[in-house]
KELO-306913 format. One record per atom (N, C-alpha, C): x, y, z; residue in one letter. Coordinates in steps of 0.1 Angstrom, whole numbers, plus 5000, padded with zeros to 4 digits. Each point is the difference from the previous one (the first is absolute). Layout:
# residues N
XYZA
...
//
This chain:
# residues 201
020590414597X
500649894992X
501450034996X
501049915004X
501350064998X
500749954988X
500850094990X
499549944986X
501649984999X
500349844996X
501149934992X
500850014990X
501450055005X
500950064989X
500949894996X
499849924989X
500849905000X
501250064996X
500950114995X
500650074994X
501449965015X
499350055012X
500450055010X
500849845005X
498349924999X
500549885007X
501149924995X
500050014981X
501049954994X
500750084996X
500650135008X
501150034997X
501350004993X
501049895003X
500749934997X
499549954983X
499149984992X
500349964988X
499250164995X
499850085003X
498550144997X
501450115002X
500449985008X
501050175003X
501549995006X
500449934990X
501449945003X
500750164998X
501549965003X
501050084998X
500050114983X
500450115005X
499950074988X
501749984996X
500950025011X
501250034999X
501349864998X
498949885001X
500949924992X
499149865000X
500849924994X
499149894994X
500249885012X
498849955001X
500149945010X
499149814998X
500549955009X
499149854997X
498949995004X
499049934999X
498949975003X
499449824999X
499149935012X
499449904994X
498650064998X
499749964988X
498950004999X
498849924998X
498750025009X
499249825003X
499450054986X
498649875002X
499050024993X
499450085004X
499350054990X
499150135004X
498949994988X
498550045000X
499249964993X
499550124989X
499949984989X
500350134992X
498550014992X
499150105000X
499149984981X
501350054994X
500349934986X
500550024988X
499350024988X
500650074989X
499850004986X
501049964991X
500349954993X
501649994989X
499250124987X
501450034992X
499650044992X
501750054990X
499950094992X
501049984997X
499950164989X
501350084998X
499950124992X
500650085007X
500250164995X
500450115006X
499050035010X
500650015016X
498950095010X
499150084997X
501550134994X
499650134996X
498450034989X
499949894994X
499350024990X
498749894995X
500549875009X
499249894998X
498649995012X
498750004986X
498550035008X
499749895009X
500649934999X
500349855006X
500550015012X
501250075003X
500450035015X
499450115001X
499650115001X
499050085004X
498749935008X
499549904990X
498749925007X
500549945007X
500949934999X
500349855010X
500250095019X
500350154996X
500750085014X
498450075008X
499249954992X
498550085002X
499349865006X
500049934993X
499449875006X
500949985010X
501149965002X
500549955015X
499750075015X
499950124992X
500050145013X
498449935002X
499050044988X
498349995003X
499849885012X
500949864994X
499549915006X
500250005016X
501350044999X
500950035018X
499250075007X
499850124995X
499250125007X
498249895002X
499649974994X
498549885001X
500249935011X
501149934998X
500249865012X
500150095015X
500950124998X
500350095015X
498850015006X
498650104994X
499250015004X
499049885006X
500349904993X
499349835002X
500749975014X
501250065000X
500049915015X
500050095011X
500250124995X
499750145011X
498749975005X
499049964990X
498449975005X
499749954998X
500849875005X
499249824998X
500749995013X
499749875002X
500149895013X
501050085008X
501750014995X
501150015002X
499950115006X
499850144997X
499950135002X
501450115003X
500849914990X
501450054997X
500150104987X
500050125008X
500850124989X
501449974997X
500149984990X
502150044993X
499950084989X
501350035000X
500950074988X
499949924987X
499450034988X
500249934994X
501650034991X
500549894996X
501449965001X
500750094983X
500950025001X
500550044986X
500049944984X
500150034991X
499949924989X
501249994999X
500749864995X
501249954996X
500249964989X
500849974993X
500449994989X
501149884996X
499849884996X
501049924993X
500250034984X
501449994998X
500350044986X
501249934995X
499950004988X
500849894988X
499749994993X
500949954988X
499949924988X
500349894996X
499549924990X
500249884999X
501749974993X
500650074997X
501450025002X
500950135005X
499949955015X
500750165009X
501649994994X
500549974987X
501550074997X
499450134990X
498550024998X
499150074996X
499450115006X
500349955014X
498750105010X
500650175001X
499350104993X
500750144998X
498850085008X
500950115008X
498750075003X
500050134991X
500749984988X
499950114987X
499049914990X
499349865001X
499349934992X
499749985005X
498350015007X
499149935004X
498849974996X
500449944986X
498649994996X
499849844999X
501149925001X
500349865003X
499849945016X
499850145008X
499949905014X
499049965002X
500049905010X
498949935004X
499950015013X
499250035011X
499750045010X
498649935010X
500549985012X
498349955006X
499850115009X
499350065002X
499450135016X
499249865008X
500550085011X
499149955011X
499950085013X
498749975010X
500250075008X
499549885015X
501250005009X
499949925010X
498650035007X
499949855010X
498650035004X
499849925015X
499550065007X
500649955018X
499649875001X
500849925005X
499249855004X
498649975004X
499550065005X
498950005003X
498749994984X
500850034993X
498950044986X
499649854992X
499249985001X
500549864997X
499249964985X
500049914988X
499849984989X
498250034999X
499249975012X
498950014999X
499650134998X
500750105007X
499550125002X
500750094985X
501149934995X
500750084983X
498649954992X
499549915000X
499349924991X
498150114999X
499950045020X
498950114996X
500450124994X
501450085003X
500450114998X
500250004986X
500749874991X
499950044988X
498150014993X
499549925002X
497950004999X
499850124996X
500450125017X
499450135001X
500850104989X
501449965001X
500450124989X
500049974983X
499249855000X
500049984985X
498150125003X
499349935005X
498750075000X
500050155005X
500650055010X
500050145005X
500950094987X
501049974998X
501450084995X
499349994984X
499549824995X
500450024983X
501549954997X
501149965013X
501049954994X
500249845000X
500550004988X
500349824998X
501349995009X
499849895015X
501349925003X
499749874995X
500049984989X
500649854993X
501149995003X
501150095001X
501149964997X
500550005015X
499450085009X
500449995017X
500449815002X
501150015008X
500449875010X
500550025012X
499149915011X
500550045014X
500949875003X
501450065003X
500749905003X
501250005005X
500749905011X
501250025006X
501150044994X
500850085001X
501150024994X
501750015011X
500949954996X
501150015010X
501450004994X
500950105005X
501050004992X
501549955009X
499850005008X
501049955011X
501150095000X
501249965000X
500950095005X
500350134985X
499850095008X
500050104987X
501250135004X
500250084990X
500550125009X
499250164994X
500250075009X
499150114994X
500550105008X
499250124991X
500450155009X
499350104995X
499350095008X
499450114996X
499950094990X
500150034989X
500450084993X
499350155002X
500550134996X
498650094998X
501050064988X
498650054991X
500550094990X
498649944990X
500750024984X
499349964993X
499949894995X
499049944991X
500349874996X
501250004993X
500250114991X
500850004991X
501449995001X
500350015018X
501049984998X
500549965013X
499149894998X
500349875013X
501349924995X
500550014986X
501249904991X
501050015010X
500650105007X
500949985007X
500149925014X
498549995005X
500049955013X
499649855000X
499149994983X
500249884993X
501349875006X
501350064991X
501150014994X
500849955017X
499550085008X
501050015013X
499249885007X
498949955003X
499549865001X
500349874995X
500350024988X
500749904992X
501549965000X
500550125006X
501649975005X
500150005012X
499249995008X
500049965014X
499349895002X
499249904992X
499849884996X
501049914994X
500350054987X
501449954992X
501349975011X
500050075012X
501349985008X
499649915007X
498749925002X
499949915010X
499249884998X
499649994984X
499349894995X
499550044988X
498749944995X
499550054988X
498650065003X
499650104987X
498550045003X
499049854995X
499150025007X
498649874996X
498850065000X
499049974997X
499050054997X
499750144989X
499050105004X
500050124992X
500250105009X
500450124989X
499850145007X
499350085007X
499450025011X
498650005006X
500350145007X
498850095000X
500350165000X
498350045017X
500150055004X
498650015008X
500250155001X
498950044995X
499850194997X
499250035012X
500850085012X
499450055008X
499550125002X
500550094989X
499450104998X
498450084991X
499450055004X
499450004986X
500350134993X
499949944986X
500650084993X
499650084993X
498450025003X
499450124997X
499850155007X
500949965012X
500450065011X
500950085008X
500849924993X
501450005003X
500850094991X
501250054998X
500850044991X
501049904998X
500249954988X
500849894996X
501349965008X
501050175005X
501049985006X
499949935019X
498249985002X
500449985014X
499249844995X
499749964992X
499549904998X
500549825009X
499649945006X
500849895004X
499449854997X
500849974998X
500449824993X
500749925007X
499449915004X
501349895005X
499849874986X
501550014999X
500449964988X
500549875009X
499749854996X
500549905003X
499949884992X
501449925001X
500749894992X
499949895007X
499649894999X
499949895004X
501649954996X
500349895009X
501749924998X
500349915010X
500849954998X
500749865006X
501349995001X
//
């Protein structure tokens, strides 16, 4: 069984340029989400919301590895939308005002029927509540983005250099949207990688 790296096949939005900022369209793509809102570092809230998405993804994988389909993949990275409800506000020295949704994409093939058993087994198998799980398209169209590696802490600069390579060619739209390819219990912070991308027009 030869197993599906969507990483690979979507390249182009998963492993863009590290060495400079570059454009992208981006389609729909079908996501489970959580919203939630507080410090990453500290809020029990994003901790669970990163536990349930992974539980449910990794459920659905196996459901189609050994169901009808008989497709093994990669299950996809957790991503991250972030803001405030006034970004002349948004600090990454204050975060206890952001508001944030994780999500983690999910192959076309997955379709509402089969989120709907996967959430069933991990409310009954796991003990976790997805009340708050939603499976649904998301699309941000013409965006720009670029690889980052290092730490979170000090992504402000590559932040910073996105936003003036947008600012020279229109405005930002949408939110700040982050996809953690590394894991980071694994990793050492300094090789850590992020594609950091800005939606715009």
């Amino acid at each position: 069984m030869e197993k599906l790296d969507l990483k690979k096949t979507l390249k182009q939005f998963y492993l863009p340029s590290s060495k400079e900022v570059t454009q992208v369209e981006v389609p729909g793509m079908n996501y489970l989400m959580i919203d939630g809102h507080g410090d990453p570092n500290t809020s029990e809230l994003f901790s669970n919301a990163v536990e349930t998405l992974f539980s449910i993804s990794y459920t659905l994988k196996f459901m189609v590895k050994k169901g009808s389909l008989e497709i093994d993949y990669a299950v996809m990275p957790l991503e991250g939308l972030w803001w405030t409800d006034d970004m002349t506000n948004f600090s990454v020295h204050d975060k206890s005002n952001w508001l944030w949704t994780l999500m983690i994409m999910q192959p076309d093939f997955v379709t509402k029927e089969m989120v709907a058993h996967a959430l069933d087994a991990v409310e009954k198998k796991k003990n976790i509540s997805t009340v708050n799980v939603r499976f649904e398209s998301f699309s941000e169209g013409l965006s720009a983005q670029i690889l980052y590696i290092g730490p979170f802490s000090e992504e402000g600069p590559t932040v910073e250099k996105i936003h003036r390579y947008i600012d020279a060619r229109g405005v930002r739209t949408g939110k700040h949207h982050e996809i953690y390819l590394s894991d980071t219990r694994k990793t050492a912070p300094s090789k850590w990688k992020t594609v950091i991308r800005q939606p715009m027009k």
